[in-house]
Backbone as ProteinMPNN parsed JSONL, in Angstrom:
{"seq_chain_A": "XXXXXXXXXXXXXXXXXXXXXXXXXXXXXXXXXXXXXXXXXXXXXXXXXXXXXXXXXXXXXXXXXXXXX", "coords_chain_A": {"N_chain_A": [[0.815, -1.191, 0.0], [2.271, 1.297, 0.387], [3.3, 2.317, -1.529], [1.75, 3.432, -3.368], [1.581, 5.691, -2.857], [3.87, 6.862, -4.003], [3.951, 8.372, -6.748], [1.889, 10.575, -5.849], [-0.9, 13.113, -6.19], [-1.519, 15.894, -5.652], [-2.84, 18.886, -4.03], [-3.105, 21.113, -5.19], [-2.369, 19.931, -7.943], [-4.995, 19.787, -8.766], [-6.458, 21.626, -8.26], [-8.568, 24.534, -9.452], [-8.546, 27.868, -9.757], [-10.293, 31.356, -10.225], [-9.997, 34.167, -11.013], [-12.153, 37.447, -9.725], [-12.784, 38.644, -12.205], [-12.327, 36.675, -14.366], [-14.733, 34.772, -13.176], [-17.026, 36.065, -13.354], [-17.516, 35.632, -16.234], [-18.296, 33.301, -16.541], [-20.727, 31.109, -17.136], [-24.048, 30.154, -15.705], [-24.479, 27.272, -15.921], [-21.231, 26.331, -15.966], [-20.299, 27.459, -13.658], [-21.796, 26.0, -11.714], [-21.383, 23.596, -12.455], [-18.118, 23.728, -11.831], [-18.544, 24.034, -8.839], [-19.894, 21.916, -8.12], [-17.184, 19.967, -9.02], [-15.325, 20.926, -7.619], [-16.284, 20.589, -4.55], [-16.713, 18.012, -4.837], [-13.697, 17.202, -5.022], [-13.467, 17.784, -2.194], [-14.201, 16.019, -0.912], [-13.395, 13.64, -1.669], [-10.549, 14.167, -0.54], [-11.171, 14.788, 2.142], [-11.929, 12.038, 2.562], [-9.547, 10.409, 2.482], [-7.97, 11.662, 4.334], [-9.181, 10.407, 6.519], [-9.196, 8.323, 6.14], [-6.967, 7.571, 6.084], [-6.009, 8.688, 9.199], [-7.867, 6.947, 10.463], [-6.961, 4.084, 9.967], [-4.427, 3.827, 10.583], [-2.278, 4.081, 8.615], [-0.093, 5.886, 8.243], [2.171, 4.969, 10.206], [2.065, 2.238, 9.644], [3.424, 1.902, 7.505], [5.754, 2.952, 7.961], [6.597, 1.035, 9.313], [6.597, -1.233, 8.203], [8.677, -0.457, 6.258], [10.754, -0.539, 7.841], [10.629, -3.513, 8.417], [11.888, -4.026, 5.737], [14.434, -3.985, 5.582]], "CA_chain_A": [[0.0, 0.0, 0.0], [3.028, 2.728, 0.593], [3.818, 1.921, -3.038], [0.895, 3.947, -4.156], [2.714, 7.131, -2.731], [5.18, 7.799, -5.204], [3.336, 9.475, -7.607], [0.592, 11.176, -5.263], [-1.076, 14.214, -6.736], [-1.573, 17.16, -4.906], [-4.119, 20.117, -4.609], [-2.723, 21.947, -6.543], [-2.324, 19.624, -9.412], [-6.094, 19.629, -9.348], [-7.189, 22.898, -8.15], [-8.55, 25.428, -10.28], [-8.698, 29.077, -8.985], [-10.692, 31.766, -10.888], [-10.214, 35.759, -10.588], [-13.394, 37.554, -10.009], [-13.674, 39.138, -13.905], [-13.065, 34.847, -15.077], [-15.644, 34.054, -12.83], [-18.224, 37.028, -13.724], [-17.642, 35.339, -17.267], [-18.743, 31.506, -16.24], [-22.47, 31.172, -17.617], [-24.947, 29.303, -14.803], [-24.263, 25.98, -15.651], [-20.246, 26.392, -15.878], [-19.936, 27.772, -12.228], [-22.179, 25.0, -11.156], [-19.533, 22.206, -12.843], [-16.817, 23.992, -11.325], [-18.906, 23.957, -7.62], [-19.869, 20.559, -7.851], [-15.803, 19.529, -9.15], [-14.759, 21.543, -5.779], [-17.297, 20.054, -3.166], [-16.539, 16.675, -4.968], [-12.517, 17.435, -4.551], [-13.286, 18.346, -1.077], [-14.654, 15.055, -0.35], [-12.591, 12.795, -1.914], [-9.882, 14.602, 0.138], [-11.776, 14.206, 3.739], [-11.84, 10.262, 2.82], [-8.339, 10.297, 2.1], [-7.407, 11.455, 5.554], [-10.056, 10.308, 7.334], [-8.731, 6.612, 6.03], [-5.408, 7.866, 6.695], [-5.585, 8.22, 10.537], [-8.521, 5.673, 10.849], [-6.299, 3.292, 9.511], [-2.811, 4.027, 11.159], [-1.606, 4.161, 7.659], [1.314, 6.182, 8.387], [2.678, 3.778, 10.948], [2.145, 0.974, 8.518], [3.973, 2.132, 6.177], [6.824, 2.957, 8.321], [7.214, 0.115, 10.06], [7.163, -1.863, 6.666], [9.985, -0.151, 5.897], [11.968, -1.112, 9.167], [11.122, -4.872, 8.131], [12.216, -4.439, 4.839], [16.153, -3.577, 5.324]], "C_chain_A": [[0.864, 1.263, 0.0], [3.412, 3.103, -0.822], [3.116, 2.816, -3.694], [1.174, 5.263, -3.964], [2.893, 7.827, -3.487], [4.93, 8.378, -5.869], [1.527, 10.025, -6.836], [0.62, 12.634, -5.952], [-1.853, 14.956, -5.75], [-2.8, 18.237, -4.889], [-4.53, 20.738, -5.205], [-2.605, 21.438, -7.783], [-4.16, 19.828, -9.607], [-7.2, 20.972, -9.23], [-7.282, 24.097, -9.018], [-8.597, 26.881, -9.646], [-9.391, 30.377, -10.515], [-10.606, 33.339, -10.149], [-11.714, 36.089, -10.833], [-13.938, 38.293, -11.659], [-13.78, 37.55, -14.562], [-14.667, 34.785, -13.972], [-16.762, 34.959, -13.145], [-18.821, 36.294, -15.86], [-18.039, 34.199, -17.753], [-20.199, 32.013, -16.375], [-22.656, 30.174, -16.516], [-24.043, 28.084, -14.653], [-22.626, 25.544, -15.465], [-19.91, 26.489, -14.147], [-20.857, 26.552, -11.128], [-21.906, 23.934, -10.86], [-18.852, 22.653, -11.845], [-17.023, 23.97, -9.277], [-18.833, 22.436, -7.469], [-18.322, 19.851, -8.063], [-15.541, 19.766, -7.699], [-15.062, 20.479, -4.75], [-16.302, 18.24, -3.496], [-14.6, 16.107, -4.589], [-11.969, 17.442, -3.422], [-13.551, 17.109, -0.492], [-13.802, 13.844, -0.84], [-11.206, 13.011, -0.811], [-10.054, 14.06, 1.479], [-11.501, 12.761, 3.781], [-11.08, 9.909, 2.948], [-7.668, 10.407, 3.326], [-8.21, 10.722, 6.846], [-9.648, 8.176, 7.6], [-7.292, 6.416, 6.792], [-4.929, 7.427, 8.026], [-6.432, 7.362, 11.079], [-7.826, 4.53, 11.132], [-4.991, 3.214, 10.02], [-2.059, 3.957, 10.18], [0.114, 4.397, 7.748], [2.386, 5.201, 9.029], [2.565, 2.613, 10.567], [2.992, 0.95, 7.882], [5.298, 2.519, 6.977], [7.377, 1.823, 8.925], [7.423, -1.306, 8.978], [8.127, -1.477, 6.566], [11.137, -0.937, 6.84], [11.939, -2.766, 8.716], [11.556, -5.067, 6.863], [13.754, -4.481, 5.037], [16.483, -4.725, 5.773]], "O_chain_A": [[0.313, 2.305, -0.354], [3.817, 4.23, -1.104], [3.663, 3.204, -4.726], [1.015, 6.031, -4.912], [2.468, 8.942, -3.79], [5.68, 9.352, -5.931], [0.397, 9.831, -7.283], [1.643, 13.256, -6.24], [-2.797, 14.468, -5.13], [-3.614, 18.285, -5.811], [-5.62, 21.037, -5.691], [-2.687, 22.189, -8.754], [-4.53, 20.03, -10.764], [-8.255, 21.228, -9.81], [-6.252, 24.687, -9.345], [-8.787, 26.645, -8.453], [-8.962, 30.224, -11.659], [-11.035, 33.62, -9.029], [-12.447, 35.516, -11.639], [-15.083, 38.408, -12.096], [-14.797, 37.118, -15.105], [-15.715, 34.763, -14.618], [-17.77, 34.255, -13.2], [-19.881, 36.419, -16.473], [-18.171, 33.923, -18.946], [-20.704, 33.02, -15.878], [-21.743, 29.391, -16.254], [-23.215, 27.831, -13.778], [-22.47, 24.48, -14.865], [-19.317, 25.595, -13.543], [-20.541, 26.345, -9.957], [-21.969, 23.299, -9.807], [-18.919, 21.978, -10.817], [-16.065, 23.914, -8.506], [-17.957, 21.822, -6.859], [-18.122, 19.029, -7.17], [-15.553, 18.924, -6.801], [-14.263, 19.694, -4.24], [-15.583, 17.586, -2.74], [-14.268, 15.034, -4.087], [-10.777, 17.272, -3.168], [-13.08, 17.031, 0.642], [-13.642, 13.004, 0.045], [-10.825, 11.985, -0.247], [-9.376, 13.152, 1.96], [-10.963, 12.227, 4.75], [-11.138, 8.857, 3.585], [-6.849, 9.539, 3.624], [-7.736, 10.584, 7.974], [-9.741, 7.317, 8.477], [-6.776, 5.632, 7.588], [-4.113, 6.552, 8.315], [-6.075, 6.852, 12.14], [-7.909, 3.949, 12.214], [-4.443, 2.161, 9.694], [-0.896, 3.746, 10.522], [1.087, 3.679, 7.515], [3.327, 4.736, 8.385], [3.075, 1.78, 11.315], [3.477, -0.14, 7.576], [6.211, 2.226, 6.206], [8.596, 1.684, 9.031], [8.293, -2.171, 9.077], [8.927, -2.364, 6.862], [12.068, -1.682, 6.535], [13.018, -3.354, 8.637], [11.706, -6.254, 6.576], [14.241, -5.362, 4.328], [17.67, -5.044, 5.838]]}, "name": "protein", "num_of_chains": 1, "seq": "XXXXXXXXXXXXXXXXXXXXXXXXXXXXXXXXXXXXXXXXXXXXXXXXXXXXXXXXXXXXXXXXXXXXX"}
C-alpha cells in the first residue's frame, strides 16, 4: 500500500482558482460544474485522511519499511 505514494497528486495539481472578472464570465451551468468539481474534490480529500488516521496508515507504512532492510 506505501507503493501507491510515489506518484501522489496534490491540490494543486487539481485545483482550479478563478479571478473575479473569469468568474463574472462563467455562464450558470459552468460555475455549477466547477462547484460541484470543488465540493466533490473536497470530499474525496476528507476520505483520504479520514482513512489515513482511521487506519494508522502512516505507521504501517513505516514500520514496513523497518522490516524491509
Amino acid at each position: 500500500m506505501c507503493g501507491l505514494f510515489t506518484d501522489a497528486v496534490t491540490y494543486d495539481d487539481v485545483h482550479i482558482s478563478f479571478t473575479q472578472e473569469e468568474w463574472v464570465l462563467l455562464n450558470p451551468s459552468q460555475k455549477s460544474l466547477y462547484k460541484d468539481l470543488l465540493l466533490g474534490t473536497y470530499r474525496n480529500l476528507t476520505a483520504i485522511v479520514y482513512r489515513w488516521e482511521d487506519h494508522n496508515i502512516e505507521e504501517h507504512c513505516k514500520s514496513s519499511r523497518r522490516h524491509r532492510r
